[in-house]
N, C-alpha and C positions, 0 to 999 in steps of 0.2 A: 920442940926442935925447929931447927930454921926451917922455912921453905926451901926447897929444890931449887937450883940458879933456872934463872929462866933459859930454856934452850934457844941457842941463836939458829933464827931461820936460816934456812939451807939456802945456801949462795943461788942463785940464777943460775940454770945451765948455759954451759958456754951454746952462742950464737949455732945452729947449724948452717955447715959450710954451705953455700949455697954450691950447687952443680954448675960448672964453664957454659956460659954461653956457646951454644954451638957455635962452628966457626963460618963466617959467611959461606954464602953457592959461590960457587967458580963461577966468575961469568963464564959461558958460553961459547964459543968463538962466535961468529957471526956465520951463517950457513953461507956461502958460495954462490955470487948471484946467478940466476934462471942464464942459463947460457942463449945469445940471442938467439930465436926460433932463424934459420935461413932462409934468407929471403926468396919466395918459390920465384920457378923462372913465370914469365908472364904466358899467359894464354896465348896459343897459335894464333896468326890471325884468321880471319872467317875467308874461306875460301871464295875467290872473285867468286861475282855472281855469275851464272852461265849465260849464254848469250838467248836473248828470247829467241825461239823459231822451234823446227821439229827436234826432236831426239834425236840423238847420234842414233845411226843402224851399226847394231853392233853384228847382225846377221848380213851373210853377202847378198848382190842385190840377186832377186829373181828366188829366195826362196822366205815364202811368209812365215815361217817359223822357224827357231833354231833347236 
């Protein structure tokens, strides 16, 4: 008897679909610049120097302590 046809190999499967490239990130928005710090007011200036000599009496005169 003949030989059997020879069976034709089985086609290639089709290609798998590859999955979507995710879609790009959103840029961002850009955050809101540092709002400028304000500017502080400047230091008091330094109180005149007193004048050299005694201490003011803050007690009346004629009693040594108050």
């Amino acid at each position: 008897p003949a030989p059997p046809p020879m069976a034709r190999p089985a086609p290639p499967p089709p290609p798998v679909a590859r999955p979507a490239p995710p879609p790009p990130p959103v840029a961002r928005p850009a955050p809101p610049p540092m709002a400028a710090a304000p500017p502080r007011a400047a230091p008091p200036p330094p109180p005149p120097p007193r004048p050299a000599g005694p201490p003011p009496k803050s007690c009346p005169p004629g009693q040594p302590k108050c």
